[in-house]
C-alpha positions in Angstrom: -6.7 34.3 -69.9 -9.5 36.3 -71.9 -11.3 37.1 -68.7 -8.5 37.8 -66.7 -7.7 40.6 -69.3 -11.2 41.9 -69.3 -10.6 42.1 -65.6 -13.5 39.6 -64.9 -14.3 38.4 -61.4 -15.7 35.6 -61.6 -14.0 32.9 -64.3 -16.0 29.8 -65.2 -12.9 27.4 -66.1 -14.2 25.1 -69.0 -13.5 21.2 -68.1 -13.9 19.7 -71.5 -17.0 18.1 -70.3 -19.5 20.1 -70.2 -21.0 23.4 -72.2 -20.5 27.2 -70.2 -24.4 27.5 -71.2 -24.6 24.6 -68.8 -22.2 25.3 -66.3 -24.5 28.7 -66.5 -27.5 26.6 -66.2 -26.4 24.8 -63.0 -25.1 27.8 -61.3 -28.6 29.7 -61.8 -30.3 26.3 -60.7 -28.4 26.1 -57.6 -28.6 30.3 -56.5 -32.2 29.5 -56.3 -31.8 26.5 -53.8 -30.9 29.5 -51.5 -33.6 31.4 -52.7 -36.3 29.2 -52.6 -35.3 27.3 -49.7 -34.4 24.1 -51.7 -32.0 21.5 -50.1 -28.2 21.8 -51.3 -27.6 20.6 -54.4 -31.3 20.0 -54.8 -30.6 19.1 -58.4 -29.6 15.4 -57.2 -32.4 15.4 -54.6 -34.6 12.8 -55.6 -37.8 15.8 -54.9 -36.5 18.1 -57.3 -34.6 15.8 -59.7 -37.2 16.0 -62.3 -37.9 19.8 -61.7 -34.3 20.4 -62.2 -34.6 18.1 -66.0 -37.8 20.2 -67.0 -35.7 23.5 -66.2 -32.1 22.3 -68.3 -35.1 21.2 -70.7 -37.0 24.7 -70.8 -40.0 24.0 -70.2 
């Protein structure tokens, strides 16, 4: 309901399961795929699986 008041467009709706900083995470992860010309959901792609680890991991 806090972003709604703040008039925010887009809402990340926590599930309980995992953290927004995550969720954040994923969604930067998967813009690129666009960007770089990365299959969908390239984070479950067996070529970028690892890449996708390293990046949650910082490195």
């Amino acid at each position: 309901m806090d972003s709604l008041t703040r008039g925010d467009f887009y809402i990340l709706c926590p599930d309980n399961d995992v953290p927004r900083e995550l969720d954040e995470k994923r969604i930067f992860w998967a813009a690129h795929d666009i960007i770089d010309n990365r299959p969908p959901l390239s984070r479950w792609h067996p070529d970028y699986a690892d890449k996708f680890k390293a990046f949650l991991a910082g490195e």
